[in-house]
GUTINU-307784 format. One record per residue: x, y, z of N, C-alpha, C in turn. Coordinates in steps of 0.001 Angstrom, whole numbers, plus 500000, padded with zeros to 6 digits. Layout:
BEGIN
XYZXYZXYZ...
end
This chain:
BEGIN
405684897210048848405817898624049181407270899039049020407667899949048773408777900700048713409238901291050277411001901044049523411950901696050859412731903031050351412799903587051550413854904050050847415523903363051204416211903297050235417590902714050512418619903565051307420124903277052245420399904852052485421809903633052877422682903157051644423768902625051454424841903129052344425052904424052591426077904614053143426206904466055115424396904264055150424632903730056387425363902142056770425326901823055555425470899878055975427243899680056462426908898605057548428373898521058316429007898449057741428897897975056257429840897050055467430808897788054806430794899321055034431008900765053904432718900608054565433246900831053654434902900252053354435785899490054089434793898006054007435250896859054525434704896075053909433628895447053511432992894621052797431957894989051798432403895676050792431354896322050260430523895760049586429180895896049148427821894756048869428277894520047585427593895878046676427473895611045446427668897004044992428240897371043698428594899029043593427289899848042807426695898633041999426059899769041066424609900840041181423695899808041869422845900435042288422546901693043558423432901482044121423553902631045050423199904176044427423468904504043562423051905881042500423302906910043964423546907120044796423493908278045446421992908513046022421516907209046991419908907159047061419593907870048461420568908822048621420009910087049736420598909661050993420463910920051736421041910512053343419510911230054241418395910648053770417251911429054563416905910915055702417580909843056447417326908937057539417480910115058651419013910982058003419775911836059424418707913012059809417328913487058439416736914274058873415226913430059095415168912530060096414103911665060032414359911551061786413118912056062702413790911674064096413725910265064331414599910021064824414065908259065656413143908065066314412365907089065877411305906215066826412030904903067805411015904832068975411158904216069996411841902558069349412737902450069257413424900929068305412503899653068432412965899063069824412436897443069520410636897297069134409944898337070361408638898455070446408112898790068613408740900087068038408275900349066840408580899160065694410089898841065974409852897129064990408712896121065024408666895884066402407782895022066279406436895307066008406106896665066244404640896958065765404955896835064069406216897519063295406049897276061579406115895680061368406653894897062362406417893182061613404881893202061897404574893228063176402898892985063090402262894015061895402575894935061573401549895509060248402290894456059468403480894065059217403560893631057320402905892167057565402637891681059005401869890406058760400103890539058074399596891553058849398415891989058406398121892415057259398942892943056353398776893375054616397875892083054320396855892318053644396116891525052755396825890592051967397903890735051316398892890183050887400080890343050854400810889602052173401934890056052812403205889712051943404181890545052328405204890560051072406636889504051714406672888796050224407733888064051175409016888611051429410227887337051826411643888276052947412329888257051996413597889143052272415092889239051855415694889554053388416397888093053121417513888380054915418650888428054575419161889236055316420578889737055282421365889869056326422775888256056648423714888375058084424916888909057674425305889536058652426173889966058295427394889315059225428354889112058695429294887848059761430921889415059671430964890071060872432085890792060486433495890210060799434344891100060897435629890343061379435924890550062791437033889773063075437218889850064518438045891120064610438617892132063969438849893480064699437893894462064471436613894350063631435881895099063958434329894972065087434550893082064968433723892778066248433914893227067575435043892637067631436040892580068852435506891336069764435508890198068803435356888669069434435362887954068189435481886508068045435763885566067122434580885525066320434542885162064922433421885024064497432460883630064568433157882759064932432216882093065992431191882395066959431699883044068182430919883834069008429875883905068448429061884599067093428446885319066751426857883974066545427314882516066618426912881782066123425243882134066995425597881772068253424543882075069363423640883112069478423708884415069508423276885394068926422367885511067617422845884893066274422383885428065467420905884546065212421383883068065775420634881885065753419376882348066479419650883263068010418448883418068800417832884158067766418377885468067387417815886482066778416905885955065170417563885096064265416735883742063894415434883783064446415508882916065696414347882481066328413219883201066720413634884714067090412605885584067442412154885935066328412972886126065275412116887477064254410984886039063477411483884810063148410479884127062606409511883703063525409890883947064538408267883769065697407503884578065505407675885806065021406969886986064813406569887304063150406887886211062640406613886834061172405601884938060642404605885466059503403421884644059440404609883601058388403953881898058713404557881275058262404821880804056707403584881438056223403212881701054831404232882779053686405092883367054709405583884644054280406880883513053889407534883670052652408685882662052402409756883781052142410751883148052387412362884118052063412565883355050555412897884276049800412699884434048555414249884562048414415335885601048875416972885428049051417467885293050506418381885026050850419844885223051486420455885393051642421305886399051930422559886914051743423440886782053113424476886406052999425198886314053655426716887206053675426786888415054085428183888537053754429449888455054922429971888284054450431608887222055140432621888405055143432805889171055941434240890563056566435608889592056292435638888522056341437160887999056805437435886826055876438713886421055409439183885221054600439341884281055679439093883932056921439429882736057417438063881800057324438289880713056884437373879933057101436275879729058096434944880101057666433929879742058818432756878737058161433207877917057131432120876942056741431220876252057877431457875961058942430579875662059397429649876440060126430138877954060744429116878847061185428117879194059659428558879434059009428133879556057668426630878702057347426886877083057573426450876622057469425327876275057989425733876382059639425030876582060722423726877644060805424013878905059854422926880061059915422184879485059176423040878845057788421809878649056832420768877871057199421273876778058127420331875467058612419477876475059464419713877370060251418730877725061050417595878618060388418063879231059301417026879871058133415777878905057739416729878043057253415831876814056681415111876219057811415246875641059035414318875893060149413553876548060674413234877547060959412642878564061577411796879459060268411876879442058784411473880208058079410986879012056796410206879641056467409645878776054772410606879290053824411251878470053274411713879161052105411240878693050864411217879620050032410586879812048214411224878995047714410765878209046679410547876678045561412421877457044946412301878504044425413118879487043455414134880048044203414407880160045400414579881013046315416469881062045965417365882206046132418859882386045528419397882675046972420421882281047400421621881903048289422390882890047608422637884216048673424099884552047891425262885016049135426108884660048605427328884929049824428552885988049165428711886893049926429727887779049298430814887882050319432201887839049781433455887627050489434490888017050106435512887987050438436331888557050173437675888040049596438573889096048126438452887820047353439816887014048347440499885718047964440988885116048275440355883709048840439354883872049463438255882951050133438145881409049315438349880750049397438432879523048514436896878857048698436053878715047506434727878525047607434219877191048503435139876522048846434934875792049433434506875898051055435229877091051719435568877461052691434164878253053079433265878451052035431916879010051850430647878486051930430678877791050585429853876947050058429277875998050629427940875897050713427177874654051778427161873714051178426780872227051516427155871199049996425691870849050096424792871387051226423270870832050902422628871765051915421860872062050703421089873670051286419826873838050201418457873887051274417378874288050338417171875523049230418198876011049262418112877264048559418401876435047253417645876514046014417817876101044632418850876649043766419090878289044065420323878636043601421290879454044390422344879487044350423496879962044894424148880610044074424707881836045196425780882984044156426689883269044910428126882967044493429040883451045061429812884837044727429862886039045283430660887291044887431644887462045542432986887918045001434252888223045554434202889856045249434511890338046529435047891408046450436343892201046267436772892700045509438309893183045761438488894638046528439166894521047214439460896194047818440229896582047665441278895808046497442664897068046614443281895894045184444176897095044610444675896277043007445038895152043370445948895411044155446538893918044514446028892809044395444691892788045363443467891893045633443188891117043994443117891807043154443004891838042373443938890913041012445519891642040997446378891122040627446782889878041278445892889704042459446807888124042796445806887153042410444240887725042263443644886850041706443848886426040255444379887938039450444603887224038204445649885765038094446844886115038699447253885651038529447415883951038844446247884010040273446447882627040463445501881981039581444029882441038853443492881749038032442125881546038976441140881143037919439893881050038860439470879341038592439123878881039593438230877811039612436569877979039741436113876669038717434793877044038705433578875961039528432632876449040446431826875260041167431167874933040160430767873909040125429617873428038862427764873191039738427456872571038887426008872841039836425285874233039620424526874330040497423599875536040164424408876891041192425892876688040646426544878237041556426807878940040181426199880113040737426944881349039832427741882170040639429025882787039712429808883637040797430002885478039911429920886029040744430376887280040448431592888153040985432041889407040729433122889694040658433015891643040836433408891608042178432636893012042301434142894209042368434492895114041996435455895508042011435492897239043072435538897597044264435677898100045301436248898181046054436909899322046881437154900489045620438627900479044604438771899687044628440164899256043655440019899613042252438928900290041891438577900820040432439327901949040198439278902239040886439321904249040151441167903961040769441735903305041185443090902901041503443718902323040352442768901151039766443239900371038514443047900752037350441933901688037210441953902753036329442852903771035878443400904096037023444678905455036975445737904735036537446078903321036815447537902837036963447619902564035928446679901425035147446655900295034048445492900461033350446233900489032230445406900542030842444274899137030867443234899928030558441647898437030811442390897377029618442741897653029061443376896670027921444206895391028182445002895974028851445612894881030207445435893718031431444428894249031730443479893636033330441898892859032900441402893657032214440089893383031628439904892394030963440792891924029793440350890444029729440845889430030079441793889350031657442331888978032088440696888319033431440519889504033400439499889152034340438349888814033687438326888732032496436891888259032535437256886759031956438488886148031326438660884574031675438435883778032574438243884687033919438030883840035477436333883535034775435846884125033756434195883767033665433207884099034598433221885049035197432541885335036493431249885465035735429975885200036273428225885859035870427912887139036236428681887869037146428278888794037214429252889864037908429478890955037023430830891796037092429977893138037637430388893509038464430179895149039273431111895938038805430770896987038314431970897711037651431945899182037929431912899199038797431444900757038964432820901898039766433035903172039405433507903802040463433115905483039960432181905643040917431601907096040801432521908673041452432198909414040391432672910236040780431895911867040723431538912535041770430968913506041615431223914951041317429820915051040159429987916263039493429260917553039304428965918609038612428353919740039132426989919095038506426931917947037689425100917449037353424785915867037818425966916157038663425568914268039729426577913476040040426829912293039055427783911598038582428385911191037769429342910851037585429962910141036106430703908669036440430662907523035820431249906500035883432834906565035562433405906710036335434876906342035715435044905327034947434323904198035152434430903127033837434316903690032200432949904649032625433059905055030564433641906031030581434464906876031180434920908231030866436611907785030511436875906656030685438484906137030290438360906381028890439768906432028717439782906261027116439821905092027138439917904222027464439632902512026901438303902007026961437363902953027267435638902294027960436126901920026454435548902419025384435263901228024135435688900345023833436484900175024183437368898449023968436595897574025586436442898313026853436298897845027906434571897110027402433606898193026833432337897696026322432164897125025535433027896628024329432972895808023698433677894182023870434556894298024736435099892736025266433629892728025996433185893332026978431979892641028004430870892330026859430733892701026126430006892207024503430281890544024323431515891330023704432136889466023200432288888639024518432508888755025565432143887414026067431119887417026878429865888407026414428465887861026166427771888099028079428253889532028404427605890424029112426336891167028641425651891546029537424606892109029157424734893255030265424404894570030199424025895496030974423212895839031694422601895579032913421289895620033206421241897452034264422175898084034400422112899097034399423584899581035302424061901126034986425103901248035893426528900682035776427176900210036737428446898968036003428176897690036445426994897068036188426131895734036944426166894832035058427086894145034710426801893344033538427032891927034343425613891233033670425357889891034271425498889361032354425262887918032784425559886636031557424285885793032576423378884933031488422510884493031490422392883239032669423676882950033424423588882089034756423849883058035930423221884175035379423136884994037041421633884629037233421649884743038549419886884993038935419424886244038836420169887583038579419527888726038050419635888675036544420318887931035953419830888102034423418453887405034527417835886552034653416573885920034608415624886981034909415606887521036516414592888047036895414830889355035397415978890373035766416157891089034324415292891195032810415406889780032654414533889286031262413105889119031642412313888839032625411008888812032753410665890057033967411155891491033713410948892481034095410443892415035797411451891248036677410327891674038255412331891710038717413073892836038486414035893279039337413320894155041037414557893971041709413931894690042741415262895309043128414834896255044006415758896795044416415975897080046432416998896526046801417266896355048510418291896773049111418767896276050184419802897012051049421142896208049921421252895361050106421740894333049155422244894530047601421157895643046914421359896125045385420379895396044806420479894904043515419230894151042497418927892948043463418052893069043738416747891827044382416456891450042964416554889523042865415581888636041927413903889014041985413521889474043233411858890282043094411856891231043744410570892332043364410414893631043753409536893368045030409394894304045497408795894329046795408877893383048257410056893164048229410315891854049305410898892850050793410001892491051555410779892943053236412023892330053398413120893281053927414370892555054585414322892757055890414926892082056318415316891636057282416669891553057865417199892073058467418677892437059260418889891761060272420152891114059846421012890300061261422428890216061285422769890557062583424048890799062514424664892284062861425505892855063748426154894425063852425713895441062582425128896478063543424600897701062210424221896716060937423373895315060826422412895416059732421363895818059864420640896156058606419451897528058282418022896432057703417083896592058331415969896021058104414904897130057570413973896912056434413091897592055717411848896959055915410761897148056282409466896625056716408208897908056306407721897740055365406623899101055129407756900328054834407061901358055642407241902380055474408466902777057345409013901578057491409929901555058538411068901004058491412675901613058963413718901303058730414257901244060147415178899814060272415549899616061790417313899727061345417762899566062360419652899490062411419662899051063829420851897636063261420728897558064505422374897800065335422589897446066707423943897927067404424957897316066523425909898133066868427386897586066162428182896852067574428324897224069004429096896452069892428273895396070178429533894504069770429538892865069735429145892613071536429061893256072480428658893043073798427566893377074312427092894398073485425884895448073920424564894618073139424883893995071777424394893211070046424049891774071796424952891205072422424888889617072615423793890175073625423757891127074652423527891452076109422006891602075545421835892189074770420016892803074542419450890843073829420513890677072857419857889166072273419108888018073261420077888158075063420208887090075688418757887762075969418464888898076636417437889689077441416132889065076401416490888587075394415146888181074639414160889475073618415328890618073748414793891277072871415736891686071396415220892507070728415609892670069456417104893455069213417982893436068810419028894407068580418861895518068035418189896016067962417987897657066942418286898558067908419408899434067403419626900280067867419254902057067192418628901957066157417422903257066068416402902940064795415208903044064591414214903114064075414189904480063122413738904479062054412724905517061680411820905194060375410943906532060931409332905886059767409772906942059377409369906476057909409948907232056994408643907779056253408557909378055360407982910554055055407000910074053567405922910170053304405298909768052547406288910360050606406656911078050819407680912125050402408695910957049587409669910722050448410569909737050519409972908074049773408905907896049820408035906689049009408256907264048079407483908507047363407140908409046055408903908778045445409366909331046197410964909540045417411749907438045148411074907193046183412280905686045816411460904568045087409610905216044820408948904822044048409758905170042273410028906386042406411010907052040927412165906336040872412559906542041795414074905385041767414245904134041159413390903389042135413106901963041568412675901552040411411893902753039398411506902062038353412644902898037226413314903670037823414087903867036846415242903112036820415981902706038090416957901553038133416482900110037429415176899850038014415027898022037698414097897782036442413108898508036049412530899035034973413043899332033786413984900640034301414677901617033297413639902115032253412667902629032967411440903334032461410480903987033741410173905173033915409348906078034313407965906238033793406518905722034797405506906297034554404856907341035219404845908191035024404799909350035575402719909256035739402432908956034870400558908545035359400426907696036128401517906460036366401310905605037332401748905998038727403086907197038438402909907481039982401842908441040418401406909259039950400538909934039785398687909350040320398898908795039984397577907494040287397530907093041882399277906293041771399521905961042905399428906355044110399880907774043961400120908650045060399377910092045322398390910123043928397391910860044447398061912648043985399263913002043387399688913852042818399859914035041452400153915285041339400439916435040394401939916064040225402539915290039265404084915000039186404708916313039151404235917438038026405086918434037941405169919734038873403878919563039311404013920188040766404455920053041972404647918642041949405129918087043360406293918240043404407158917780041917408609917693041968408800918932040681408983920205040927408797921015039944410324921428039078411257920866040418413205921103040277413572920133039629412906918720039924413221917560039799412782917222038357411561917411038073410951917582036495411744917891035854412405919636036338413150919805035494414485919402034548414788918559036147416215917691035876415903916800034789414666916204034779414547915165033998414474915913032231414292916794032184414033917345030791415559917196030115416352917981031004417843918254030294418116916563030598417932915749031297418574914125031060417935913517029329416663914147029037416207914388027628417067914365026428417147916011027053418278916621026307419449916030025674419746915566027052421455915113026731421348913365026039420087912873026126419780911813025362419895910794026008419820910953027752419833909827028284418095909382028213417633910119028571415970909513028421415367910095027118414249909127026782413346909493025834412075909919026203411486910582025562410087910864026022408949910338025030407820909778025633406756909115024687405281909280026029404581910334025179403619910632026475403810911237027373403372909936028582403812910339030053404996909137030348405191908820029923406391907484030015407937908021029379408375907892030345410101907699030213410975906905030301411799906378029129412434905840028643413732906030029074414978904624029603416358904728030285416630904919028095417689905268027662418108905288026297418976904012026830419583903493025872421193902597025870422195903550026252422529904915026490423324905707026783423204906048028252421656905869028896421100906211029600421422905024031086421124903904030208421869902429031502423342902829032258423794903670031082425516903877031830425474904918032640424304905570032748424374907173033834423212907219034369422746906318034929421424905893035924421635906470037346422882907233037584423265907759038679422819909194038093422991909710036851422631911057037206421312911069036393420721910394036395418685910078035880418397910593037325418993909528038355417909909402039537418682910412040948419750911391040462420496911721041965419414912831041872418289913598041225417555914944041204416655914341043106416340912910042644415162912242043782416034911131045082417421911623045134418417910858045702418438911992047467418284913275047034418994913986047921420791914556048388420814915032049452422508915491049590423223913828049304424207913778049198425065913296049124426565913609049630426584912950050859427874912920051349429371912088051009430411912919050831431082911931049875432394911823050759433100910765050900434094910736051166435724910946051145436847910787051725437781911849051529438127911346050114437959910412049495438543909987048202437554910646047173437740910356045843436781910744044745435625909962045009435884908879045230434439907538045561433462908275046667432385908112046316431491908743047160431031907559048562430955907789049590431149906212050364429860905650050601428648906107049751427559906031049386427558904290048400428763904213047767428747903047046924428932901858046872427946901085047111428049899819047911427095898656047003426180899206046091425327898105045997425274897839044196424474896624044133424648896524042675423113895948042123
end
């Protein structure tokens, strides 16, 4: 089943940012959605997604912050997250397997062994999938070691560095990258230090500097809004053509947005046999997977229900000990809101629109239902980002680079922040 996504709620928004590309501006409709009763309504959406005829498996997501935005060590957090572990897989059928992991890491000090510690308790308390991808995102400087589990059921592992500022950046060039061998892939997410390194330095300079570190998977995004959506600051440089043709030669592929993976990512695979998904997280290896939230303000998706949970590290431990859930607001979300992130999703992970299949799906009149939105899609025609054949719509190759303004008609307002970056941009 479909979520809707709503990026700019996630704690992580200019401190640890996920992933940049997929975010497209996927609405702020939560704020016009009232809240439901939290722990009681969670637990009634885990008991429905156990009951589906064929229940969908997890995507979990901890979130480990830092100690000035906790306001306690990240240790502390070990106890807590472990209980919270324990309850949600007491409540979820054992058949249901976690398919990813994500882990993201607020701080460069070493926590390999809390690290380690969650994962073991994942792998306890939950089944995990034959296939199933480990990914940890951090911040850059982090020495993979300081990360990396050395024995963990997860079959593949992904490491992403984030940068938040040129610097971050320039010191990685300069110190050089080391590579894990084994089944790690690493990526290289650039936030918001783009539209900074853009203004300063010519892509000619930095760009194939960074792509010698060999990363699998480069986030490249920095959006900027306009009177018909967005535009990528990546292609609007005068250097994008030299910038798109090095990610060529050393044998990137585009899978939409500024998201270019190389064939040892785990989204190039899923990519090539068409089951992308899309989550709080950005490209999911599969479509339709429940997440699951742990950790200060993480966001859990279950059906047609979205939880958040507390951000104080005292208020987060006090409800954990009490034996109940951390969510601090609920909402069920508008049949409305499905079929829009039903459009979303297949135009992000797809990069094709069936307009008979939603139609089928949902029991409507496409051009009646969305009669503004239709329209948007004609002039995206126009301008040659989509093709038309039938009832099926086509992303063009022009069209992968402006997947933000295909899908902002079914995104909603968009609130943007004091910079050009919209603070909506987080995922990939």
């Amino acid at each position: 089943m479909n979520h809707w996504r709503h990026p700019h709620l996630n704690p992580l928004a200019g401190s640890c940012p996920l992933k940049p590309a997929t975010a497209i501006g996927l609405g702020q409709r939560l704020g016009q959605i009232p809240a439901v009763e939290s722990d009681q309504a969670f637990t009634h959406a885990l008991e429905a997604s156990n009951q589906l005829p064929i229940p969908n498996d997890l995507a979990i997501s901890i979130v480990i912050p830092n100690e000035k935005t906790a306001g306690c060590a990240p240790q502390k957090w070990a106890a807590p997250l472990s209980e919270q572990i324990r309850r949600l897989a007491s409540r979820i059928d054992r058949d249901r397997q976690v398919c990813e992991l994500h882990i993201h890491i607020d701080q460069r000090r070493p926590i390999t062994t809390l690290i380690q510690h969650l994962i073991d308790q994942v792998e306890s308390h939950f089944t995990v999938a034959e296939s199933a991808v480990l990914s940890l995102f951090a911040p850059a400087g982090v020495n993979e070691r300081d990360v990396l589990a050395d024995k963990t059921a997860f079959s593949r592992v992904h490491l992403d560095y984030f940068y938040t500022t040129a610097d971050d950046l320039e010191t990685s060039i300069a110190a050089g990258s080391s590579r894990q061998s084994g089944q790690t892939s690493r990526g290289i997410t650039l936030k918001p230090c783009l539209d900074s390194i853009l203004q300063d330095a010519p892509m000619m300079t930095w760009l194939p500097q960074l792509l010698d570190q060999h990363p699998d998977r480069l986030s490249l995004e920095c959006l900027q809004p306009t009177p018909d959506g967005y535009r990528n600051l990546l292609y609007t440089h005068p250097d994008a053509k030299f910038g798109i043709d090095q990610l060529k030669t050393y044998g990137y592929h585009i899978i939409g947005g500024g998201t270019f993976v190389k064939p040892a990512c785990p989204l190039a695979e899923a990519y090539q046999h068409q089951r992308l998904g899309l989550g709080l997280d950005g490209y999911l290896t599969q479509p339709s997977l429940d997440q699951l939230g742990l950790g200060p303000q993480a966001m859990s998706w279950l059906g047609d229900y979205v939880a958040i949970n507390h951000t104080n590290a005292d208020l987060y431990h006090r409800i954990v000990q009490k034996g109940q859930l951390p969510v601090a607001q609920g909402f069920q979300l508008h049949l409305e809101d499905q079929i829009k992130q039903a459009v979303i999703d297949a135009f992000i992970c797809e990069h094709a629109l069936s307009i008979d299949k939603i139609q089928r799906r949902f029991l409507i009149c496409f051009k009646k239902y969305f009669p503004e939105e239709y329209e948007a899609l004609t002039t995206c025609i126009d301008a040659g980002l989509l093709s038309w054949h039938s009832l099926d719509l086509d992303v063009t190759d022009v069209g992968l680079t402006y997947l933000t303004n295909i899908v902002s008609p079914f995104s909603g307002a968009v609130d943007f922040s004091h910079s050009v970056q919209p603070s909506i941009v987080h995922l990939s």
